[in-house]
N, C-alpha and C positions, 0 to 999 in steps of 0.2 A: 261752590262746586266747579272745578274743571272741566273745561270742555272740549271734546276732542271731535276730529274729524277723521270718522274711518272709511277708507275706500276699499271695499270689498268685492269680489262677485259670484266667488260663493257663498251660497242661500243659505245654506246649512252653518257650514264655518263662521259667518258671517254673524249670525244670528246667535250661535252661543257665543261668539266675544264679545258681543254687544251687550247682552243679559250679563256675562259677567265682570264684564267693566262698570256696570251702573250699580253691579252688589257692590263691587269694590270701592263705588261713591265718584263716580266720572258718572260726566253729563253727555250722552253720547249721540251724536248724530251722523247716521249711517249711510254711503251713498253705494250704490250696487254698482257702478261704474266709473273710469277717471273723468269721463265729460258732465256727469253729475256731480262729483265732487267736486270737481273746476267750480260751479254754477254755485255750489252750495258755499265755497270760501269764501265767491265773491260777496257774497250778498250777509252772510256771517261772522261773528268773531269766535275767534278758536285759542284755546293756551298750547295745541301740538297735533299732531296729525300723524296718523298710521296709515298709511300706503300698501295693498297688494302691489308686489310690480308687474303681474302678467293678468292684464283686464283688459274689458273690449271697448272700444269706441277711443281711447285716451291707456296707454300705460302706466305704472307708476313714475315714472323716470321722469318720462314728457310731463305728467301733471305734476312732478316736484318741481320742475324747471317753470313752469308757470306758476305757481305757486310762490316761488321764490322771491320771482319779477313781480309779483305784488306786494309780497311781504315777505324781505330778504331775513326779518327777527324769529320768523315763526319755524320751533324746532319740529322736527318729521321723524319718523321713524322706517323703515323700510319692511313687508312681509314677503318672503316667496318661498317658492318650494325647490327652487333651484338651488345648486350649490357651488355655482361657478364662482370662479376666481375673481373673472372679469366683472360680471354684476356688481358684486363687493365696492370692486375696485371701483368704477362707475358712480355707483351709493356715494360712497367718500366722497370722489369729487365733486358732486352734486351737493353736500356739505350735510349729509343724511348724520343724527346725533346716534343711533343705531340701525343694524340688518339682522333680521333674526331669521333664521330658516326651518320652514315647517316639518315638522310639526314640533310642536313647541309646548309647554305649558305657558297654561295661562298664566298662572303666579310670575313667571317669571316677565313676561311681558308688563305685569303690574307691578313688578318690581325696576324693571328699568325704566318706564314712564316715572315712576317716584323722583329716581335719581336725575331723571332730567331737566323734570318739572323743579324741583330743588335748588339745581345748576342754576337754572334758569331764573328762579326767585332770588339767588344768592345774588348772580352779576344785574340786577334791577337793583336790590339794595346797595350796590358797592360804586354803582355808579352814579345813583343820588346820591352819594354821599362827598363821590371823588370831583365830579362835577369837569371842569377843565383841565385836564394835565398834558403839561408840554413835554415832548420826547424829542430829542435835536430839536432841529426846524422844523418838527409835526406840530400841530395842536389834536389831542386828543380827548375831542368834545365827547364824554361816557354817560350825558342823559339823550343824544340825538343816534348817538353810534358811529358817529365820523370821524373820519382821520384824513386828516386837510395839512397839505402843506405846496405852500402858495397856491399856482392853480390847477393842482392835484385835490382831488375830493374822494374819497369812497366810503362809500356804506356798506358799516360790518354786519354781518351777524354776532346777535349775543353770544354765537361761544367764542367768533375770533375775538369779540371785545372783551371778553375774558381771561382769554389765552394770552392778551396784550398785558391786560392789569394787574396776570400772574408774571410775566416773563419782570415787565417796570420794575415790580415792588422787589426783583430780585436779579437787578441788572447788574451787570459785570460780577456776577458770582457763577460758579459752574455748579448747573442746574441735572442733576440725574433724570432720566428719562422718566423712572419709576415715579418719584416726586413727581413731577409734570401731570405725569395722567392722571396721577391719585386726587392733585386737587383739581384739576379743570375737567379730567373725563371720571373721574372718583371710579376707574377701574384701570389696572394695564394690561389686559387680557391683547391676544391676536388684536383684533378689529379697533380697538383704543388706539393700540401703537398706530398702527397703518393708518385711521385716523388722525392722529397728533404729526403725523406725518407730511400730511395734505394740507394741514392747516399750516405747519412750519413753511412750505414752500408757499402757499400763497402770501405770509407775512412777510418774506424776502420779497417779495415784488410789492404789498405797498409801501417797505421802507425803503426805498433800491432809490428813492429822490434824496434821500439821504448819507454819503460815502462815509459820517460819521458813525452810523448806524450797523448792523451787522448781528448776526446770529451766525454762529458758529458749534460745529457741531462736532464734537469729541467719540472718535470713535470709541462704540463698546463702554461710552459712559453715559454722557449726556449733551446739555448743548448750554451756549453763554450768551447772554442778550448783552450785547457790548453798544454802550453808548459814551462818545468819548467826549 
């Protein structure tokens, strides 16, 4: 059974997504605030995390950002009732795998947890399997999540190490955006793209140690993972 971590703070709201997250076969533990939810990450293990972004003591944002810093693998979801541009935009960068804006069905929220959680099973198995693979002068260690080259280090998150082992398996070919989301975000709706977006910019800065390296971006088509 999957286990999620929802931070909520309304009582009411809160309460039927939690009832009907566990009909849906999620294991759910609830916290009514972000500095609760903080407390409860620390101390538990989670497969994803739903975030309110406007709660007291801690916000969603500030506890994704903590969250992160402890566990940069662990995918989050974003809730509000806002509809602003800028939040979105924010979510993304914070590396949020969805933002949904209330009021919402619940079906639908259990249906993008599916696809996440899937995502997220898929790059576990591809990358026990793929084990070590070199890209230029990176090593692309895909059962720790690193991407080290000399004494450059960083730790990805599962969907950039995803995003990585799609672009590899199909380097110096020109890649459609549509393709792209479909297998690493398996949607290309608004928030996919803009997504896929955040993640392409931060990929140019861990491969930027590399001038063989390159992503390139065709306009009004797609993009090309060039490695020469």
């Amino acid at each position: 059974m999957k286990r999620i971590l929802l931070a909520e703070d309304d009582l009411d709201f809160g309460n039927i997504l939690k009832q009907y997250l566990e009909i849906s076969g999620y294991n759910i533990t609830w916290a009514k605030d972000g500095k609760e939810a903080l407390e409860l990450f620390k101390n538990g293990s989670y497969n994803i995390c739903v975030f309110d972004v406007m709660m007291p003591k801690m916000d969603g944002f500030t506890l994704a950002e903590k969250v992160i810093d402890i566990n940069p693998e662990i995918p989050f979801i974003f809730l509000t009732a806002r509809k602003l541009k800028e939040d979105k935009i924010k979510g993304l960068k914070l590396g949020a795998d969805d933002y949904i804006v209330k009021p919402f069905e619940a079906d639908e929220l259990v249906l993008r947890l599916n696809n996440i959680l899937k995502r997220t099973e898929k790059v576990t198995t591809q990358t026990t399997q793929e084990a070590i693979i070199n890209i230029g002068n990176y090593t692309f260690d895909t059962n720790r999540l690193e991407l080290v080259c000399k004494d450059y280090n960083k730790q990805l998150t599962q969907k950039e190490a995803e995003l990585i082992l799609f672009l590899f398996k199909h380097k110096n070919q020109l890649l459609k955006r549509e393709d792209i989301l479909k297998a690493v975000w398996e949607n290309d709706d608004f928030f996919s793209g803009r997504s896929m977006d955040v993640f392409i910019s931060r990929l140019r800065k861990y491969f930027k140690h590399d001038t063989s390296i390159t992503i390139e971006s065709i306009r009004n088509v797609g993009l090309e993972f060039k490695v020469s």
